[in-house]
Each structure stands twice: as structure tokens, then as C-alpha cells.
C-alpha positions in Angstrom: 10.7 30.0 22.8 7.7 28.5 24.4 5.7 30.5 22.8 7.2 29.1 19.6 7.2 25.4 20.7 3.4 25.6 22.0 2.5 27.1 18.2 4.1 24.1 16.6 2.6 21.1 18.3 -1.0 23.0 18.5 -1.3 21.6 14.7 -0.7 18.0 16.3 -3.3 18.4 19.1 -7.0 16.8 18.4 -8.9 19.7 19.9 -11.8 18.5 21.8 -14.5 20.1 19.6 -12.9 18.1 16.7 -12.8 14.2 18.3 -16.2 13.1 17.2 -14.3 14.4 13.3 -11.7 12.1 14.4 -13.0 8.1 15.4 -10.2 6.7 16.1 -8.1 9.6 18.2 -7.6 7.4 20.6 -6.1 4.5 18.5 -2.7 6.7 19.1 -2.9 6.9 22.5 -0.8 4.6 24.8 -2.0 1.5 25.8 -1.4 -0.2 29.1 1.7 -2.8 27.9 2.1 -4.3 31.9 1.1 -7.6 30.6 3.3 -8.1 27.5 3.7 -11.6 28.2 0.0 -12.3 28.2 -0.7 -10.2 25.1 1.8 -12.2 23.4 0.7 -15.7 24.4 -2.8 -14.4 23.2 -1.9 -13.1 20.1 -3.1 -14.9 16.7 -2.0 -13.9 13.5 -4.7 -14.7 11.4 -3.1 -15.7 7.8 -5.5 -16.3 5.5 -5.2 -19.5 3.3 -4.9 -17.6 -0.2 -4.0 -13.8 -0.5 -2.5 -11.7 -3.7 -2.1 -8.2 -2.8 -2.6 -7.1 -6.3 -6.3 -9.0 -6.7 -7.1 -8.6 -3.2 -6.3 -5.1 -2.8 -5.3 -3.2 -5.7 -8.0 -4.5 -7.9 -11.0 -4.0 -5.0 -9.7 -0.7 -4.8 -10.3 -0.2 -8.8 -14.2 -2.2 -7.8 -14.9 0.7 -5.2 -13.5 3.7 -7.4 -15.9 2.2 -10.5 -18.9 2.5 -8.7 -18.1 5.8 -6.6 -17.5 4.8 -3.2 -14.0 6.0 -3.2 -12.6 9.1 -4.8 -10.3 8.4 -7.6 -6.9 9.1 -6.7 -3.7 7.5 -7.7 -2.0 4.3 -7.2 1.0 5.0 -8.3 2.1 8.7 -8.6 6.2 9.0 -9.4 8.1 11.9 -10.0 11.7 12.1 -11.3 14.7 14.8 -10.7 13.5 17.1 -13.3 10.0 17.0 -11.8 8.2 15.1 -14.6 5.2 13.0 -13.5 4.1 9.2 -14.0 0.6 8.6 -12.4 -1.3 6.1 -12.6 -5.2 4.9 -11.4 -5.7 2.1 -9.6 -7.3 0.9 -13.0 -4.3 1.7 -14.9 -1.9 -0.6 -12.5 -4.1 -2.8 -12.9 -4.2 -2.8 -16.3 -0.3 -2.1 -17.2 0.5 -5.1 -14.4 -1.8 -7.6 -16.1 -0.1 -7.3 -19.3 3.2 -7.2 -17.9 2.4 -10.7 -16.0 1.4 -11.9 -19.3 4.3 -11.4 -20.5 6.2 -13.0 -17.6 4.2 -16.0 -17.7 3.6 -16.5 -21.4 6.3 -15.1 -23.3 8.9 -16.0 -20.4 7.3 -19.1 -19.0 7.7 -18.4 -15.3 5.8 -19.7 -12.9 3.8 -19.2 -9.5 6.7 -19.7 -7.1 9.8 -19.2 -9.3 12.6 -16.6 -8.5 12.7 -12.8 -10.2 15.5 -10.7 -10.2 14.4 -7.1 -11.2 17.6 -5.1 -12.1 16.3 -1.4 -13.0 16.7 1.8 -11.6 13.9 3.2 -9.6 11.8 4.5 -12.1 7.8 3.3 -12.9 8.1 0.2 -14.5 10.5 -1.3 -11.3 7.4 -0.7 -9.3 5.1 -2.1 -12.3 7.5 -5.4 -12.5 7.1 -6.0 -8.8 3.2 -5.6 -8.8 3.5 -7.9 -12.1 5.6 -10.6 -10.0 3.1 -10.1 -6.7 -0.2 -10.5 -9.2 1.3 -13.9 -10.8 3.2 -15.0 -7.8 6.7 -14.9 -8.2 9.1 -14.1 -6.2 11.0 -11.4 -6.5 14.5 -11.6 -5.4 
């Protein structure tokens, strides 16, 4: 049994010939929490004064995969019951959640601020809505 228990956390383990492989090993380790107190009083959440997920992340990611700085993988990869696929690039989101805000802000009128309800089953275009909503700034509800 110990045997058995020492083989399955041996995987876990960051040998010590692979650290320098691994910068931030010791980002997991714990930290001295004594002073909770102090660390809270010193804490500042820095908010910055304008931030869309979908421009500021999900469209830099698209920037970085364009020129070859990131491998392309996907943004969205969804798989239903009978183990068809939906992927899609960081590109594509973009894309397919530009047009869809489009839509919610021409066709539909909404605008920055105004409440979404999104009644769908969990299947791509729920996920595509909400990134729509995030990119124009609704709210979804």
C-alpha cells in the first residue's frame, strides 16, 4: 500500500533536476499567513479604469497567435453527448462574437449597460452570446 501511495504522488513531485523547467515551483508552496491582518490592510486591488475581457484578452490573444508568439490553440473547444466537436480559434470567437454583438446592438438596440437574459441550453452559441454581451457591455443576467 505504500508502495502504491508513494507511485501515485511521485507524478505530483517537482524533482529537483526539473525546478529550473519549472519557474514558478514555488508559487505553490505555503506562504507564511501569521500576519493576515497586515496583508489585508496592505492589499490594493488595482481596477483598472476601462477593461473588456473580450478586447483586452481574447482579441490580444488572436494579436499574439497572428504573428507566432503563441501556438494556436483553441478558444473555445465544446463537445456534446454524442462526442461531436465545436472548436473554435481565438480568431473565430472573435469573429463569430463581433457579429453576434452587432446584431445585439443594431438589429436589437441594446446598449452598454442594459440587462440580457440568455435562455439556451449549454451548447456553443450560450458561450458565443455571453462573449457577445461581455464585448458590447451588457449585462447578462
Amino acid at each position: 500500500m505504500e508502495i502504491l501511495r508513494a507511485r501515485c504522488f511521485q507524478c505530483l513531485a517537482i524533482h529537483s533536476f526539473m525546478r529550473p523547467l519549472h519557474r514558478d515551483y514555488r508559487a505553490a508552496t505555503p506562504q507564511n499567513f501569521s500576519s493576515y491582518e497586515s496583508m489585508k490592510k496592505d492589499f490594493k486591488l488595482e481596477i483598472p479604469e476601462y477593461f473588456n475581457f473580450a478586447e483586452d484578452v481574447l482579441d490580444q490573444w488572436t494579436n499574439v497567435e497572428k504573428v507566432g508568439k503563441r501556438p494556436s490553440n483553441p478558444a473555445f473547444w465544446w463537445i456534446n453527448g454524442n462526442g461531436e466537436e465545436v472548436r473554435w480559434s481565438f480568431e473565430e470567437l472573435g469573429w463569430l462574437s463581433r457579429k453576434f454583438a452587432n446584431i445585439l446592438t443594431e438589429a436589437c438596440s441594446l446598449k452598454k449597460g442594459d440587462p440580457v437574459i440568455v435562455i439556451l441550453p449549454k451548447i456553443p452559441e450560450w458561450w458565443l452570446a455571453n462573449v457577445a454581451c461581455l464585448r458590447t457591455g451588457l449585462t447578462v443576467m
